[in-house]
C-alpha positions as CSV (number, residue, x, y, z in Angstrom):
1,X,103.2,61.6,53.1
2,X,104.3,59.8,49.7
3,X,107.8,60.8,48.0
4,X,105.7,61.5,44.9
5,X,102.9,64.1,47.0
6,X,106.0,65.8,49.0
7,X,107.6,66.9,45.2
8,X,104.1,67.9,43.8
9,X,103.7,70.3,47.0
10,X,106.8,71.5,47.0
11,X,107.0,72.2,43.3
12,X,103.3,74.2,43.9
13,X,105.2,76.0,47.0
14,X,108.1,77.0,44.3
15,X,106.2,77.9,41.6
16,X,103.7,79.6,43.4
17,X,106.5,81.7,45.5
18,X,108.3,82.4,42.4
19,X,105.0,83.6,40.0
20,X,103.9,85.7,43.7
21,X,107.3,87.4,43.5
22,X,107.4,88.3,40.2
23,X,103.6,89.6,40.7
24,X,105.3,92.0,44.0
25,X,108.3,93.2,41.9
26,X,106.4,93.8,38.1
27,X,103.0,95.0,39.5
28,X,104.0,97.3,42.3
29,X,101.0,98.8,44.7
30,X,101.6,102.6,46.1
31,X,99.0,102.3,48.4
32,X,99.9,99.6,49.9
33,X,96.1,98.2,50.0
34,X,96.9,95.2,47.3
35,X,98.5,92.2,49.9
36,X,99.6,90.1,46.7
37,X,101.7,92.8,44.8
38,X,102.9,95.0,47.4
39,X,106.3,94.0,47.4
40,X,107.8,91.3,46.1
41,X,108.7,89.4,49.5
42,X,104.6,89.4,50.2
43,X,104.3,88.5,46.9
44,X,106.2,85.3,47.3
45,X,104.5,84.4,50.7
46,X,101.0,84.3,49.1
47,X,102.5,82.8,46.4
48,X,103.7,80.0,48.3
49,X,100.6,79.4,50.4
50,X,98.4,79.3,47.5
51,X,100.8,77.2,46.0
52,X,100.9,74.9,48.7
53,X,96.4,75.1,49.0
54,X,96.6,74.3,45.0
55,X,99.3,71.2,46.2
56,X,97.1,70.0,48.8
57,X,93.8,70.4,46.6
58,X,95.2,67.1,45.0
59,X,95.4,64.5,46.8
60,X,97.0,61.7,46.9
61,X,97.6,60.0,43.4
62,X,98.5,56.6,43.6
63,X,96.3,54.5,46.0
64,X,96.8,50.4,46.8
């Protein structure tokens, strides 16, 4: 893996844990049956996988 694909996936990994969390601690769920916004800790995990799926989605940039 390229220098320049690691910080693009890692930067979708932060953002998408930090937008998840935000989504768990603004948009609480008393039931308990929304996974995204039902506390802010879940809310960064999803965040960070789809993050990391948006990361992956793409590709690598710069091909020789």
């Amino acid at each position: 893996m390229r220098k320049s694909q690691l910080i693009r996936l890692l930067v979708g990994i932060a953002c998408g844990a930090v937008l998840g969390a935000l989504m768990g601690y603004l948009g609480k769920c008393s039931s308990g049956t929304c996974p995204l916004t039902a506390t802010p800790w879940r809310g960064a995990i999803y965040g960070a996988v789809m993050g990391a799926l948006f990361g992956f989605s793409f590709g690598p940039r710069d091909r020789k």
